[in-house]
NUVEXDO-42534 format. One line per field, with one value per residue (C-alpha): z, y, x; residue number from 1. Coordinates in nm, 2 decimals, decimal comma. Layout:
BEGIN
up: Z  ...
north: Y  ...
east: X  ...
n: NUM  ...
***
This chain:
BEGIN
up: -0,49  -0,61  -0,91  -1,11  -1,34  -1,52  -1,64  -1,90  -2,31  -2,30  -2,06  -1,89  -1,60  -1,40  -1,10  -1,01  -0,76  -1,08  -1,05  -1,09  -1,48  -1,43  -1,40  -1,24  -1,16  -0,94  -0,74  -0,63  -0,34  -0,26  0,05  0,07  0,21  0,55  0,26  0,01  0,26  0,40  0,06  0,01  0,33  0,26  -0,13  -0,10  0,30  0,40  0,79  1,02  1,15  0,80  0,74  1,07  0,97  0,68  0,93  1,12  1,04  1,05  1,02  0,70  0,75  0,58  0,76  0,59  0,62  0,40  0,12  0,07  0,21  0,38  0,31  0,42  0,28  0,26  -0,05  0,02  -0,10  -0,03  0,04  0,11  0,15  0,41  0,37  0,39  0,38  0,32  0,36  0,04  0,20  -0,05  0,00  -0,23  -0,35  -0,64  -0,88  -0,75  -0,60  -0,41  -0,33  -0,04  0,04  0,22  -0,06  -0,44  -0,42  -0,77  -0,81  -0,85  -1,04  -1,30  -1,28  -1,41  -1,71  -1,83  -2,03  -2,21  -1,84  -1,75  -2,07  -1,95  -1,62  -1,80  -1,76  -1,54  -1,16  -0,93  -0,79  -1,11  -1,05  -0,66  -0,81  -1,03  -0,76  -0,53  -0,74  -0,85  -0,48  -0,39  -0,71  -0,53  -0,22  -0,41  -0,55  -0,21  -0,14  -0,45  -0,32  0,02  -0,18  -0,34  -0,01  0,19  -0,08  -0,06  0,33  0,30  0,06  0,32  0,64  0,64  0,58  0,75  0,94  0,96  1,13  0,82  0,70  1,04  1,04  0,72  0,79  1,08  0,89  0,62  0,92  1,03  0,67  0,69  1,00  0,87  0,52  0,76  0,96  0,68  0,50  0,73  0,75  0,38  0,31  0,57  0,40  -0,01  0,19  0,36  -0,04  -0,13  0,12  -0,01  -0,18  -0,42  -0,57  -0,90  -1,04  -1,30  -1,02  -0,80  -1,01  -1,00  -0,62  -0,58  -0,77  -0,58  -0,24  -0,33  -0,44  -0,10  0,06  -0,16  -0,04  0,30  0,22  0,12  0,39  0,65  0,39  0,47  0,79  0,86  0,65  0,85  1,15  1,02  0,91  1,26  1,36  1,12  1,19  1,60  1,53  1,30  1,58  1,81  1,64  1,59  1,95  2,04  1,80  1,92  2,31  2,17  2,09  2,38  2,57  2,40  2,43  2,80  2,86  2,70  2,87  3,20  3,29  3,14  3,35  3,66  3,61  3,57  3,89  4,08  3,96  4,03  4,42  4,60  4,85  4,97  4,94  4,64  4,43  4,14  4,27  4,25  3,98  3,64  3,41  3,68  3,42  3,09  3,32  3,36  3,01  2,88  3,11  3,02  2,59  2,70  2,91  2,61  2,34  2,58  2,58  2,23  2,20  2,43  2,29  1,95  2,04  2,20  1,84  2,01  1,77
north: -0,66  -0,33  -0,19  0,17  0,31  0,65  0,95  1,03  1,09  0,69  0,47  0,28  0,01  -0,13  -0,34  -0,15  0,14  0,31  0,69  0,89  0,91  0,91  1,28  1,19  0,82  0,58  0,33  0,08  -0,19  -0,49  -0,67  -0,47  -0,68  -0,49  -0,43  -0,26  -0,05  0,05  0,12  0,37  0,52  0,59  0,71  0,94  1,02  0,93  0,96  0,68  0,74  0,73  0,37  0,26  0,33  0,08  -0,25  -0,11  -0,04  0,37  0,57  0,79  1,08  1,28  1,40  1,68  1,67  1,89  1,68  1,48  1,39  1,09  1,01  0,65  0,62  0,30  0,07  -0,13  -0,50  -0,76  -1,08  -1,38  -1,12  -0,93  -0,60  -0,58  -0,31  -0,25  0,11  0,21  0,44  0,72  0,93  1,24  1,47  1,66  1,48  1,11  0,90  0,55  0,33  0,03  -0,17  -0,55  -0,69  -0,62  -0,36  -0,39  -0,03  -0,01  -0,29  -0,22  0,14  -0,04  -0,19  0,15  0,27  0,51  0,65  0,63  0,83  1,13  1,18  1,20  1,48  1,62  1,60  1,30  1,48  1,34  0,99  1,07  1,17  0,90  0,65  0,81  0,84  0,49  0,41  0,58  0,45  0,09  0,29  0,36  0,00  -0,10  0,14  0,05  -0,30  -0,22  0,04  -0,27  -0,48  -0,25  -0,19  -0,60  -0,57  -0,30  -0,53  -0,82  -0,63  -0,56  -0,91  -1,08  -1,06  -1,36  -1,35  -1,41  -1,10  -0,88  -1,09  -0,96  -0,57  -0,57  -0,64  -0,39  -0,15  -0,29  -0,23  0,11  0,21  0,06  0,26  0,60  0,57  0,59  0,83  1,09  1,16  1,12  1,41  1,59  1,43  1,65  1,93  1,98  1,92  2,17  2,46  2,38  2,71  2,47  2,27  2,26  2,48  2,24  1,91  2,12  2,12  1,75  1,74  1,96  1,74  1,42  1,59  1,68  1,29  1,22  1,42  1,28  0,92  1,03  1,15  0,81  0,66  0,89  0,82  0,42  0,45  0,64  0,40  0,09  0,26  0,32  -0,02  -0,12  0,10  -0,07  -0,38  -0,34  -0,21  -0,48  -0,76  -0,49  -0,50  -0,90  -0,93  -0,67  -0,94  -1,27  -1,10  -0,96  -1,28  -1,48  -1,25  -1,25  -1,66  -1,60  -1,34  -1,59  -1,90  -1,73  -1,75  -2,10  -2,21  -2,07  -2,26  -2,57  -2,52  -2,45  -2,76  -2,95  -2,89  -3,24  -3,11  -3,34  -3,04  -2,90  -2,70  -2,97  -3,26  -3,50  -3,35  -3,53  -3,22  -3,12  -3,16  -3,04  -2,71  -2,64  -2,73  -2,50  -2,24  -2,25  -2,21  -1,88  -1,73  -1,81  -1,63  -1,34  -1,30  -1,27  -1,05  -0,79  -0,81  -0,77  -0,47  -0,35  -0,40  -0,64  -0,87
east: 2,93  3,11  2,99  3,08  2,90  3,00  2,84  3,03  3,00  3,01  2,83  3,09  3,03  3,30  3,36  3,73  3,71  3,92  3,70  4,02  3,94  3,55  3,45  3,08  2,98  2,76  2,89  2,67  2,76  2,48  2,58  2,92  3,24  3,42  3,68  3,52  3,38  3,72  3,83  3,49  3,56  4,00  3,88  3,62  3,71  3,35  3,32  3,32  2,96  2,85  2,97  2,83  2,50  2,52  2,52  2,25  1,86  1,85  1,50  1,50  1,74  1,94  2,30  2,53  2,92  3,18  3,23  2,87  2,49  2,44  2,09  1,87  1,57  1,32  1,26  0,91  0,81  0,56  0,69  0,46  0,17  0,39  0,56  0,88  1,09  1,47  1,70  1,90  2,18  2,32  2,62  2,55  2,84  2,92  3,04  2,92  2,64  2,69  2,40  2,46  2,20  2,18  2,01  1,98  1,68  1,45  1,46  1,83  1,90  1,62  1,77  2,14  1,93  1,75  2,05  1,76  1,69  2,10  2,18  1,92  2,12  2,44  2,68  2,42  2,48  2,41  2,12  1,94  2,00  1,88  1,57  1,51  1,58  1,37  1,08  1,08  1,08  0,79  0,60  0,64  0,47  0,16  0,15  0,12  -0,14  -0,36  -0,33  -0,44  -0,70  -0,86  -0,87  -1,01  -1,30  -1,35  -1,35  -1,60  -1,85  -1,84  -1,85  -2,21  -2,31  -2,04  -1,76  -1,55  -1,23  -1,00  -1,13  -1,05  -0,72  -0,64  -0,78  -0,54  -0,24  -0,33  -0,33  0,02  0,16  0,01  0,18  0,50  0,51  0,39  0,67  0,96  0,74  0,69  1,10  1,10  0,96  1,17  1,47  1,33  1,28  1,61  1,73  1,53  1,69  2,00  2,07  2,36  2,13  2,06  1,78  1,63  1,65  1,48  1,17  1,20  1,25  0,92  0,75  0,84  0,82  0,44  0,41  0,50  0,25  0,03  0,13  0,09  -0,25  -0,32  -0,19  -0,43  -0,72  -0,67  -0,61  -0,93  -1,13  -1,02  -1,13  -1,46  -1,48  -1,40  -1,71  -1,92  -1,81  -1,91  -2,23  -2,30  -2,21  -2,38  -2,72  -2,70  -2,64  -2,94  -3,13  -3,03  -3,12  -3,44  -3,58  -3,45  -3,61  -3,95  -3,92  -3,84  -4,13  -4,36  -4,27  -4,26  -4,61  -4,64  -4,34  -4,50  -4,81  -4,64  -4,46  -4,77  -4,95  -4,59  -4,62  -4,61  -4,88  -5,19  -5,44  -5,39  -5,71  -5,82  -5,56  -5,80  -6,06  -6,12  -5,98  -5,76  -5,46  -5,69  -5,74  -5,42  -5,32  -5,57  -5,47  -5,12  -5,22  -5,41  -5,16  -4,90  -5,14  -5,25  -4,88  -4,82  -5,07  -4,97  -4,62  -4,79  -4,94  -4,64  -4,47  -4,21  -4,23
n: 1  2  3  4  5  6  7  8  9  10  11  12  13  14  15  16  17  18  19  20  21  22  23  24  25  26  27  28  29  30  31  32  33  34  35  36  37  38  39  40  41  42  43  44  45  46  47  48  49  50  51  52  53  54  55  56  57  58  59  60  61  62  63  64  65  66  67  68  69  70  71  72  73  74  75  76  77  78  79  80  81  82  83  84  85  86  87  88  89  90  91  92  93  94  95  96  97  98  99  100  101  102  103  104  105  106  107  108  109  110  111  112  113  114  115  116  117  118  119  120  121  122  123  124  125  126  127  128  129  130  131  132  133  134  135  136  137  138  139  140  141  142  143  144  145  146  147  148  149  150  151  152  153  154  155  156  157  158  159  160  161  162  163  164  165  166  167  168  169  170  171  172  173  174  175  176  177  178  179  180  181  182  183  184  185  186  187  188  189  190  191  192  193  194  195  196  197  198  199  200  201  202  203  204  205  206  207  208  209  210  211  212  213  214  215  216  217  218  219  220  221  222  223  224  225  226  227  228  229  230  231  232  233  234  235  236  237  238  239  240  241  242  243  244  245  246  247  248  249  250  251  252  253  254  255  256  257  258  259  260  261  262  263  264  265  266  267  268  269  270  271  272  273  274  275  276  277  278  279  280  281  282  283  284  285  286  287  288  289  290  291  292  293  294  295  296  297  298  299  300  301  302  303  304  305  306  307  308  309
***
């Protein structure tokens, strides 16, 4: 779907590639037919490499040509308790912005319905509305990490009393999230920076554009943070089943150091022999009864002492 919206004294949105009498617009394609693409491509003379890297998953990165920027960056979502995330590809130029993406992305069509927000960014240069889109990207990229924030600070509550495997199930997939949102922020930040050397841009955006590439490091700061603290949970969590294990051994052991003597005892007075020593006296079996209950407390006792137990 092919949509144009222009920047001009009068918000205007159409669905005709008509831009000859807009003087700066947005275009915005979701799910873009092979046509309109072709017809993108022959108006505004956008290289062939550049179209390419719409049917395909790019990593974030930002590509200069004469006439306009091709830049990718990442929108982020959780779906079914699963992040997903999906690449919003902008072609930058003077006087124009165009947004494709697979899918209709929240961010941009919310963006269509803030006329209040659309009406700041007029008759200003497109750079604005990269900024806005951005940021409101990377605002879904600390939702997720507040989620994960909370998660982690349930995980760390119930890792010291108990560790069942739902809960490591679900700190693992936090850490699989993580590694997904530090992947497309890493280049992200490359992506504001390279904006930023650009000696053309616009002096008031690229207060804006500082302000989001600090976000970012920020985000990515939060990202490490999280990373780090699973990890440590992990830590805890080994020495937890560590120490249980050291307890569980300790008082096997103590049981088998105990019954050892008694179990010896019993094995002596178990021979089959003819001549054994009190086979065939009265309190042959009270003897070794008896001497099985002393050997058992004269163990505890020593281990007592020992502070064993």
């Amino acid at each position: 779907m092919l949509e144009v919206i222009s920047f001009d004294k009068v918000l205007k949105k159409t669905s005709k590639l008509d831009t000859k009498k807009f003087s700066k617009f947005w275009i915005s394609l979701t799910n873009p037919t092979k046509e309109e693409l072709r017809e993108i491509k022959q108006e505004f003379n956008i290289h062939k490499t550049t179209i390419n890297n719409f049917s395909t998953k790019k990593r974030p990165k930002i590509e200069k040509f004469d006439n306009y920027n091709s830049i990718i960056i990442y929108d982020v979502k959780l779906e079914d308790n699963k992040l997903k995330t999906e690449p919003v590809h902008i072609i930058l130029s003077k006087n124009f912005l165009i947004t494709i993406t697979q899918e209709p992305i929240k961010v941009i069509e919310n963006l269509k319905k803030d006329k209040e927000t659309l009406e700041e960014v007029i008759n200003k240069n497109p750079e604005f509305l990269l900024h806005a889109i951005a940021e409101e990207i990377l605002n879904n990229y600390f939702l997720t990490l507040e989620e994960n924030d909370r998660e982690l600070n349930l995980i760390e509550s119930k890792v010291l009393k108990n560790v069942e495997p739902s809960i490591l199930e679900k700190l693992f997939m936090i850490k699989r999230e993580l590694i997904k949102i530090r992947r497309i922020t890493y280049p992200q930040r490359e992506i504001i920076s390279n904006l930023l050397s650009n000696s053309n841009i616009d002096k008031e955006v690229s207060a804006y554009l500082r302000d989001l590439h600090e976000n970012i490091i920020l985000a990515i700061d939060l990202i490490d943070d999280q990373r780090e603290r699973i990890n440590s949970i992990l830590e805890v969590h080994l020495s937890v089943t560590s120490n249980k294990l050291n307890e569980v051994m300790k008082v096997l052991t103590v049981i088998a150091t105990i019954l050892m003597p008694a179990t010896l005892i019993a094995s002596i007075y178990g021979m089959n022999f003819k001549f054994m020593p009190e086979l065939g006296w009265k309190y042959g079996y009270l003897f070794a009864l008896s001497l099985i209950i002393i050997v058992i407390i004269l163990a505890l006792v020593i281990l007592k002492r020992k502070k064993w137990i």
